[in-house]
C-alpha beads as a LAMMPS data file, in Angstrom:
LAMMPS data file: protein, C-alpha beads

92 atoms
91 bonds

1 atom types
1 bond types

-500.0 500.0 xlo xhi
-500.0 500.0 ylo yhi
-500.0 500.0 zlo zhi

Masses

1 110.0

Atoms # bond

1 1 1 0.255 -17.887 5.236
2 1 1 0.675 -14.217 6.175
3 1 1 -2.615 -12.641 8.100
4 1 1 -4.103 -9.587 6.599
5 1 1 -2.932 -7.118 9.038
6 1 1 0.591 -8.585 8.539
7 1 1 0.211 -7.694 4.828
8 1 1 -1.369 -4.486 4.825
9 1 1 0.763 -1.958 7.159
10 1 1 -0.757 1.329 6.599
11 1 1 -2.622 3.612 4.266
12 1 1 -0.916 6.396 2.552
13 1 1 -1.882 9.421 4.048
14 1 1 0.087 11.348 1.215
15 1 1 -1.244 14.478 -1.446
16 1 1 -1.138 11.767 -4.962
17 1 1 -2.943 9.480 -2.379
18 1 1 -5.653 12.190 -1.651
19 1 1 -6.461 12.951 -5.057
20 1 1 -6.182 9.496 -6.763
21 1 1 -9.496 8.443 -4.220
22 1 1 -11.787 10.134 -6.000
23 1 1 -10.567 7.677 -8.676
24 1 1 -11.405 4.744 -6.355
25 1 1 -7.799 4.243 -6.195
26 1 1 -5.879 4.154 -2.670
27 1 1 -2.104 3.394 -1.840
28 1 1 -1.330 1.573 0.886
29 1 1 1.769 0.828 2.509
30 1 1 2.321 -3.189 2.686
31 1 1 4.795 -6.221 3.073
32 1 1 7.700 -6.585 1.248
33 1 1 6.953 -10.221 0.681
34 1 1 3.524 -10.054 0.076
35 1 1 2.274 -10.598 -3.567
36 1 1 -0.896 -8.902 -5.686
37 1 1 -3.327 -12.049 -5.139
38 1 1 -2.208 -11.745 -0.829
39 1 1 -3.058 -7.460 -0.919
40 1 1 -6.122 -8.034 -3.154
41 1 1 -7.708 -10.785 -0.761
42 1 1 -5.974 -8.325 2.531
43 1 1 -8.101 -5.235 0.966
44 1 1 -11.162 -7.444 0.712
45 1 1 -11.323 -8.901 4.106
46 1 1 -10.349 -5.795 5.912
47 1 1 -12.080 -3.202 4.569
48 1 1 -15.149 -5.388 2.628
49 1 1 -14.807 -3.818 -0.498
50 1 1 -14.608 -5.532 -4.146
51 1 1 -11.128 -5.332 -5.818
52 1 1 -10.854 -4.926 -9.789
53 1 1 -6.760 -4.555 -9.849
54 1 1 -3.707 -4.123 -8.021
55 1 1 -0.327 -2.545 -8.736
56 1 1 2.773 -2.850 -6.867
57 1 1 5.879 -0.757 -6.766
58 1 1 9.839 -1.616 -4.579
59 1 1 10.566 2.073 -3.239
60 1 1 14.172 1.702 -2.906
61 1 1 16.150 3.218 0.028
62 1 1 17.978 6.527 -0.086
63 1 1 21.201 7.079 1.314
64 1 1 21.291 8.968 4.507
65 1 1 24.303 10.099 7.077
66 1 1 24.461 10.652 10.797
67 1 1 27.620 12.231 11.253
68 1 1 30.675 10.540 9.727
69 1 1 28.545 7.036 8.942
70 1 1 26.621 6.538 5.855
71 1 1 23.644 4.337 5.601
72 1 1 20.359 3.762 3.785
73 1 1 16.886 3.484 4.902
74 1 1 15.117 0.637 4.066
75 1 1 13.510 -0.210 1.272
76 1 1 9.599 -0.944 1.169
77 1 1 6.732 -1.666 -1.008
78 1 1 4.299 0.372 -2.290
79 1 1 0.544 -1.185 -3.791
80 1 1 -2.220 0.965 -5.724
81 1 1 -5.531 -0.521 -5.324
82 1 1 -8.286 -0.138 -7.684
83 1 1 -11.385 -0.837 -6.340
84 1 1 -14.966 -1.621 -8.700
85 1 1 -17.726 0.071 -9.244
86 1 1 -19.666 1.199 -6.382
87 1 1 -17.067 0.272 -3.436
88 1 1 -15.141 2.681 -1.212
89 1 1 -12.914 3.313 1.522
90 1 1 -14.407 5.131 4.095
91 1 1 -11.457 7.400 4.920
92 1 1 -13.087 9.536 8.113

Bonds

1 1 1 2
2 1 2 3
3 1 3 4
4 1 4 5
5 1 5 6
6 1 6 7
7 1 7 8
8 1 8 9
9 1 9 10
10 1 10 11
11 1 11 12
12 1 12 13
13 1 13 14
14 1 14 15
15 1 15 16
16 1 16 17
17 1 17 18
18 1 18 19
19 1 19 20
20 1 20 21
21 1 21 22
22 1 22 23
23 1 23 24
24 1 24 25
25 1 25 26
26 1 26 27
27 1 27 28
28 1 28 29
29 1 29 30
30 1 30 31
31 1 31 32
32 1 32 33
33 1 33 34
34 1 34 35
35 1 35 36
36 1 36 37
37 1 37 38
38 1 38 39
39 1 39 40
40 1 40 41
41 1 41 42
42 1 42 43
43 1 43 44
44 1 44 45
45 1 45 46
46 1 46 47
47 1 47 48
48 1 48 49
49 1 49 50
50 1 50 51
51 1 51 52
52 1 52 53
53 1 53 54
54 1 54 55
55 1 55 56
56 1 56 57
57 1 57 58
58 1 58 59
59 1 59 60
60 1 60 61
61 1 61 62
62 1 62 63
63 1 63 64
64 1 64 65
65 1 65 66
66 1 66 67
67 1 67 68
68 1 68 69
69 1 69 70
70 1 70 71
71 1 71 72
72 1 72 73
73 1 73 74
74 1 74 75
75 1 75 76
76 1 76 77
77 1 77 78
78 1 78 79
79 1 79 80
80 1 80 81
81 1 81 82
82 1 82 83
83 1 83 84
84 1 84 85
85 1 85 86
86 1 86 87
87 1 87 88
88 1 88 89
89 1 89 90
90 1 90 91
91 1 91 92
């Protein structure tokens, strides 16, 4: 079993991010093998708020070059978190 700050790598920092909290929704960067029940309990024992759903999304990697060589960065994965009613991520 994965720990919770093995699952959860980092928050998104981004613009969509920004403006999708006032939603109570928050993006966070997380482990490619983790699944939706693993980020929902992650989210709930780090930051001790309720969750009500989860989304996930692959980002795939984009081709790159250094020089003559050709390559691709890796690919991640990407989970929106909706949290209930009355929770929130204290951002500050």
């Amino acid at each position: 079993m994965m720990e919770n700050y093995n699952i959860i790598n980092t928050l998104l920092r981004t613009e969509k991010g920004a403006i999708m909290s006032g939603r109570k929704q928050y993006l966070f960067s997380v482990s490619t093998s983790a699944n939706k029940i693993q980020i929902k309990k992650a989210v709930e024992n780090i930051f001790k708020v309720k969750v009500k759903n989860v989304n996930t999304q692959v980002v795939p990697g984009k081709p790159k070059r250094v020089r003559q060589t050709w390559g691709n960065t890796p690919e991640w994965k990407k989970a929106l978190v909706t949290l209930k009613d009355g929770h929130k991520i204290d951002l500050a």
